[in-house]
N, C-alpha and C positions, 0 to 999 in steps of 0.2 A: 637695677642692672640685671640683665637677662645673657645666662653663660651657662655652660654646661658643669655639669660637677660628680663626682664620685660620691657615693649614700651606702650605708652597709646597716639594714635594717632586721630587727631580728622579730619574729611573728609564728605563729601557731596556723598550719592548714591541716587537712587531711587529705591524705593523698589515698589513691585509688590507684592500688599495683595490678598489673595484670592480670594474677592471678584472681585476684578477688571481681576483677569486670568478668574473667570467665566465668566465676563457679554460681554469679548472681546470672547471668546468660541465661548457663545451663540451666538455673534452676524455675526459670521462667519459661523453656520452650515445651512445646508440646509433645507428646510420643512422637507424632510423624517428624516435626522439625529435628526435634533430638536427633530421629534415625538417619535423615537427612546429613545434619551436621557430623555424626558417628563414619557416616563411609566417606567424606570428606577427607576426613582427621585420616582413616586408613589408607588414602588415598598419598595425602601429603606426605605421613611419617610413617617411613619405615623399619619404626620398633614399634609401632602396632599390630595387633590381628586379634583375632577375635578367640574367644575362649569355645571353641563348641564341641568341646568333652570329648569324651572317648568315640564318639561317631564322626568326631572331624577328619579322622585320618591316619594321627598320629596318636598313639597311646597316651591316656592321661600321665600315666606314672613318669616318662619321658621328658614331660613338660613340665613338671610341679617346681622344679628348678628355678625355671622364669616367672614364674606369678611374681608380680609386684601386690596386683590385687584384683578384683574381681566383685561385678556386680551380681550378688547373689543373693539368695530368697531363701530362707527356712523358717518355719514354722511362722507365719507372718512377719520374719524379721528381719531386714538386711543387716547384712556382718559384710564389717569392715576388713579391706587384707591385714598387710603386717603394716600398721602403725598409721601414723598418718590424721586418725580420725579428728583428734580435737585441733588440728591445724586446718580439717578443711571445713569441720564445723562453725571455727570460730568466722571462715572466709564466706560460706553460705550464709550466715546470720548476720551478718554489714552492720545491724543497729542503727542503720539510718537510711535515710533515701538518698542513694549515690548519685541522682542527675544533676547535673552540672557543678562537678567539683573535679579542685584538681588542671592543672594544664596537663598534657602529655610528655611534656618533658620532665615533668615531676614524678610522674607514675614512673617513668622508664628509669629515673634516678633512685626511685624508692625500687623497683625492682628490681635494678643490678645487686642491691645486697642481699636477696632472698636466694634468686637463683643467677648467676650470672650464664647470657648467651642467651636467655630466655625473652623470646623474640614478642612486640606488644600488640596486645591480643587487642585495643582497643580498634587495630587498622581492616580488623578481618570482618567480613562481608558477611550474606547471610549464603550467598551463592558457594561453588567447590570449598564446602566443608565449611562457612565460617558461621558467624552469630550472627541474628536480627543487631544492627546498625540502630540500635536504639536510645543508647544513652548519649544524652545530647545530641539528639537527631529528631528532631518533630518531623522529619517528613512526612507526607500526606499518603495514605495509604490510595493508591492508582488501580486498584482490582476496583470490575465493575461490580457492582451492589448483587449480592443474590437475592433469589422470591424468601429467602430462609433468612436473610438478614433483612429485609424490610421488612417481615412479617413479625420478625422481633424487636423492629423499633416501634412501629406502630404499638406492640401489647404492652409495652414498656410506658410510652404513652397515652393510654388506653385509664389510665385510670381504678385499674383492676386492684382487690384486694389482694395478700397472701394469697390465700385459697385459688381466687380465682386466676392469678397471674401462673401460679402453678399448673393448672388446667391448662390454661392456653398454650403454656410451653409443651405442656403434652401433645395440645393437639397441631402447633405446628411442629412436630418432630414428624407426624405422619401425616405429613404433605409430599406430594410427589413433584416431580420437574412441572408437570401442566398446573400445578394448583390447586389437583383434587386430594380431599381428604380419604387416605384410604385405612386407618385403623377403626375397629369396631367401640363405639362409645361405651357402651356396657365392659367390655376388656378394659378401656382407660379408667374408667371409672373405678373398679376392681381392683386395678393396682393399686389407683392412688388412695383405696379409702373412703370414698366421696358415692354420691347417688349419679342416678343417670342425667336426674333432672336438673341437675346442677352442672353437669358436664355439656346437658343440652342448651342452658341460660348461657354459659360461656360461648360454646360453641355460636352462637346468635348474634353475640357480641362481636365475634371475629372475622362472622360471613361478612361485616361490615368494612371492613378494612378495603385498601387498596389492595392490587385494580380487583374490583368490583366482580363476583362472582367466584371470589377466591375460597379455597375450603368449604367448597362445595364435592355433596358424597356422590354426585350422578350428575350426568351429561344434561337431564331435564334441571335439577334444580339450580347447577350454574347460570343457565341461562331462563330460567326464575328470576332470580336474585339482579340480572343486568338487566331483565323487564320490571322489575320492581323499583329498581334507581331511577328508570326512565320515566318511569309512571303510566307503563305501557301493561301491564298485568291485569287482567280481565279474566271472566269465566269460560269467553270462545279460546285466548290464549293458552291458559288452564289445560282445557281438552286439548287442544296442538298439543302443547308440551306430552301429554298425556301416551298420543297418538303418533308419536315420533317413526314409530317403525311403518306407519300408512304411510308420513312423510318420503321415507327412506326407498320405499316403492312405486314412488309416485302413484298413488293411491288417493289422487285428489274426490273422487268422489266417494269415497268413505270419509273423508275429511271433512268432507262438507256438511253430511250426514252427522255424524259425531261430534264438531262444534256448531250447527246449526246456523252457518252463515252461507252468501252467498256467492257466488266464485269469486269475484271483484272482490270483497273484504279476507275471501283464504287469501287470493294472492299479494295482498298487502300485509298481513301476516307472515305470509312465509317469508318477503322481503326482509321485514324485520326482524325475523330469526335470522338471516345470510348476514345481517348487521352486528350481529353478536359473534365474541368470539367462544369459542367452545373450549379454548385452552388459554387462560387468564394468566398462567404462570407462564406463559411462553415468551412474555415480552422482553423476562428477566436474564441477564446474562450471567457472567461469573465463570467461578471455576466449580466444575463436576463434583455433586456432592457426594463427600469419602466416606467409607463407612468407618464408623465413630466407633474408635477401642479405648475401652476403659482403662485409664492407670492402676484402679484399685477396686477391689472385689470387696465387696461385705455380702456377710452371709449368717443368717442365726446360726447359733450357739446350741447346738442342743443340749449343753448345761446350763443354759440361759446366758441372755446378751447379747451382743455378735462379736463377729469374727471378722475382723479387719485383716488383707490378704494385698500386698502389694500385685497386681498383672506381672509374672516373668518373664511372659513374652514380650511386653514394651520395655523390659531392661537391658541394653544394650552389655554383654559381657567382652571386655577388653583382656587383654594381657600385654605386658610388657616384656619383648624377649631379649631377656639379657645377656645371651649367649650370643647372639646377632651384633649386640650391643661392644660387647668386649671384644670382639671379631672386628668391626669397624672402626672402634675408638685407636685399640693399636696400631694400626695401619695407617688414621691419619696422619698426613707430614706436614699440610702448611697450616697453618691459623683460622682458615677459614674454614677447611676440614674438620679443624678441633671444634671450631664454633658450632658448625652446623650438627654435629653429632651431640654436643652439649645442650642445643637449642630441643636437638628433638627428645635427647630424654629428660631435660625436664617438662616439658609440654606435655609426653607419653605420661611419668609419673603422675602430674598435678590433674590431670584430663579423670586417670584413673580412678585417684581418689575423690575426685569431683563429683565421677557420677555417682560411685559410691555413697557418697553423702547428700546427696540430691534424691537416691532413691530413700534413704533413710528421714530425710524431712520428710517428703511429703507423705510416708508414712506416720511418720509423727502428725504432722496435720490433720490427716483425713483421722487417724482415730478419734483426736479430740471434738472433731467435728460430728464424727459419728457419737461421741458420750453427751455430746449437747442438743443433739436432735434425736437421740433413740425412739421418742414420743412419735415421732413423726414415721419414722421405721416401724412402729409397733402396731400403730391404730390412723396412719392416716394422713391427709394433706393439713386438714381441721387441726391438728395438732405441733403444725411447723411453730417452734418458739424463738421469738426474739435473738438475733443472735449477732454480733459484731466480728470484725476484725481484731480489736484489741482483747477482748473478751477472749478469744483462741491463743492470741497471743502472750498474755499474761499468763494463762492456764499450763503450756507449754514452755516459757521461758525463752519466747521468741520473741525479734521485731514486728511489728505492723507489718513492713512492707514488708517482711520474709515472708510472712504469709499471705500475702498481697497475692507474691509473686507465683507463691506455689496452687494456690486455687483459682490461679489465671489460666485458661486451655486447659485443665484438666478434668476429667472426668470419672465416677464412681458407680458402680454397676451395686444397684439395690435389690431386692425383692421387691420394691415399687418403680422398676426401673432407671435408664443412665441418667444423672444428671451433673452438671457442670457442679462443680464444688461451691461455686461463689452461689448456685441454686440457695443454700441453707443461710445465705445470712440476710437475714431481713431487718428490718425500721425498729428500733425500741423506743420507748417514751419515760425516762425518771419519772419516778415517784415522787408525788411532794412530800410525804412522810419520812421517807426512808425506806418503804416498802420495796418488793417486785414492783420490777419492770412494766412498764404497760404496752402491748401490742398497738404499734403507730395504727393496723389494721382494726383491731377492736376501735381506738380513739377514734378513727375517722367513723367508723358506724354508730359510733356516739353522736357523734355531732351528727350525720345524717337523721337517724334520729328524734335530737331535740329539734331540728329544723322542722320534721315533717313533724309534731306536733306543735307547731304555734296558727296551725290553721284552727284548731279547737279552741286554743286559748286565745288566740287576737295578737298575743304578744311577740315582737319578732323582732329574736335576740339578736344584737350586734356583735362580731367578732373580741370584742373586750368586754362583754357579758359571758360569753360561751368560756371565754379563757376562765374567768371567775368560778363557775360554773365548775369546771374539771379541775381546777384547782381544790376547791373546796373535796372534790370525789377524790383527792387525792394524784391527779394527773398535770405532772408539772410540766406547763405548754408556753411556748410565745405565742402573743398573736399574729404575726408572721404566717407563723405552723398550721394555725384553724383558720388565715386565710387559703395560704395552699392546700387542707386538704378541701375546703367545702369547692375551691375550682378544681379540683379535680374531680370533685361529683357532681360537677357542672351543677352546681349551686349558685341562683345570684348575689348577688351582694343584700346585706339588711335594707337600704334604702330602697333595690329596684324589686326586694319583697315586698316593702311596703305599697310602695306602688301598685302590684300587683293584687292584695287584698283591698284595695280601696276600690280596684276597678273591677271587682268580685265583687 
């Protein structure tokens, strides 16, 4: 029989109250998104405005009344206003990954008993003032590609070691909108620790990428690099490129003179140059690239160490004016008045101590980050060690994904310059012992390596020999793992090696 019926089922979820979708939001967006969303929020609620001291207008002493709280920087450490902290800590730190749980009418049921009126923050946008729309939301990001982001998917699949993937992020950071490379190699080099010639192996690496003549340092050897793909590069071409400013004057018979051809092969030359483009980054669209401010400053110690320093300028300083507040509230008469006064000061409240505790993670963060990589701050790129998510996260007494979250879009101003936080965490490989960690970079150059000695010995190991192999050296590996690194050094497989020494 098939009939309807009443069921009363009792079960364990977790739910996701507003609050906590906002303060995980917050703590994933970036300075400019934050600043974005911050004039939103002042825009929306008005028991907002901004804290900007005794130069704002009115006298601090005036206002010290209304602080509920305040994002604020001393001695590298943000303080909390009055109270609040270990409620917005426990809501920053979720201890789990919050995508797709929870319906919305559960959140908004769990969140009538924390705050009631308090309006749900899951519906709010990334536009006037709300959040990236991300949880539960795979939508396809629709900006078109920039030369800055294909150039980092390319290095990304490039194959490159530590070391060298680090170089290359340097050196697409000083790329300009055309493509050309304009920072000085000997300078990057400097920062990072490393030799020229090493910065110049990379660099070599990357003139390769798409489109073609990209991170190129001059006008001649851009269009070098798209006569060299074409297979059009010669020693008459050579002198052309050389001769550019004869070109520029129409100067054809010194041109002729100086690559030693005769009119008929210049002017098929210079065709070919009109065929090349001289701006290889032009093709690429996007949005205008912004200059990059750092969330967090480190800087030696000159008692030794460093000194890990939150940005104050990307701390957005709020207050909640409660004078406004109790002016308003009284005055409401009908229900909805009440409500919407209620909505905004707990929004105002919770927003407050939000960010407050957002700038206090990822201070937390970044320190630990910087006690695990100081090697690397001290002496060099050579010296970036093994490092994980969980790893920072055990250390500190945080989730994964809390700290997923906060080394997502953010940035840290070095003495070896900016780099993205998630920059420091690289590949580890267990120990078969129980030892240290092994650099997945070092193991891959292992196995490159033993491969490029089996030309001496005949012998040519298969991927469950090499495993054996690292095994015994103490490097706990599937074979899996030493297939994907040896294709990533475009290494052939044992059988179309063998093949290859036979027809040697």
């Amino acid at each position: 029989m098939i009939g309807q019926r009443l069921e009363i089922r009792q079960g364990q979820g977790l739910v996701i109250t507003p609050q906590l979708q906002q303060a995980i939001k917050l703590l994933q967006l970036s300075n400019l998104e934050l600043d974005e969303f911050v004039e939103g929020e002042l825009e929306r609620n008005p028991l907002l405005q901004r804290d900007d001291g005794p130069e704002g207008g009115e006298p601090a002493g005036e206002r010290s009344d209304d602080r509920v709280a305040e994002s604020s920087l001393s001695d590298g450490e943000v303080e909390l206003g009055d109270g609040g902290a270990d409620q917005a800590e426990r809501a920053m730190d979720s201890g789990h990954d919050i995508h797709a749980d929870a319906a919305p009418g559960d959140r908004m049921a769990e969140a009538g008993e924390a705050q009631p009126g308090l309006s749900d923050w899951s519906a709010v946008g990334r536009g006037g003032g709300g959040l990236p729309d991300d949880l539960g939301d795979d939508r396809a990001d629709t900006r078109e590609k920039s030369l800055w982001d294909h150039l980092h998917d390319q290095a990304a699949a490039a194959g490159f070691t530590t070391v060298e993937r680090g170089i290359a992020l340097a050196l697409i950071d000083q790329v300009d909108e055309g493509g050309y490379l304009r920072g000085e190699l000997a300078e990057i080099a400097d920062r990072l620790g490393t030799t020229v010639a090493q910065v110049e192996a990379v660099l070599a690496a990357c003139q390769g990428f798409e489109p073609t003549g990209v991170m190129a340092r001059s006008v001649p050897e851009c269009l070098q690099l798209q006569l060299i793909e074409r297979n059009r590069f010669d020693p008459a071409m050579a002198c052309l490129l050389d001769n550019l400013e004869l070109l520029a004057r129409r100067d054809y018979p010194g041109l002729k003179r100086a690559c030693g051809v005769d009119e008929d092969d210049l002017f098929d030359m210079v065709a070919e140059l009109k065929a090349l483009t001289p701006r290889p980054g032009a093709a690429f669209g996007g949005e205008p690239a912004q200059t990059l401010i750092p969330d967090v400053h480190v800087r030696a110690d000159p008692a030794g160490g460093w000194k890990v320093e939150l940005n104050a300028d990307t701390l957005p300083r709020l207050l909640v004016d409660r004078r406004y507040h109790a002016q308003i509230a009284s005055g409401a008469r009908s229900d909805t008045e009440k409500t919407f006064v209620a909505d905004c000061a707990a929004q105002a409240n919770w927003l407050v101590k939000s960010l407050d505790q957002r700038a206090r993670t990822i201070l937390k963060v970044s320190s630990e980050i910087v006690r695990q990589q100081d090697a690397f701050l001290a002496f060099g790129i050579e010296f970036l060690r093994p490092l994980n998510l969980k790893t920072v996260a055990d250390a500190i007494g945080m989730h994964e994904s809390t700290v997923s979250r906060v080394t997502s879009g953010k940035y840290v101003s070095t003495p070896r310059g900016v780099f993205e936080l998630k920059f420091f965490f690289t590949a580890a490989l267990a120990s078969a012992n129980g030892g240290a960690a092994h650099s997945a970079e070092a193991v891959r150059q292992r196995i490159k390596s033993m491969i490029d000695g089996e030309a001496q010995g005949g012998d040519v190991l298969s991927d469950d020999r090499i495993v054996d192999i690292l095994k015994e050296a103490g490097v706990d590996i599937a074979r899996r793992t030493v297939a994907k690194y040896r294709e990533a050094l475009r290494i052939p497989s044992s059988v179309e090696r063998k093949r290859m020494l036979r027809r040697a």
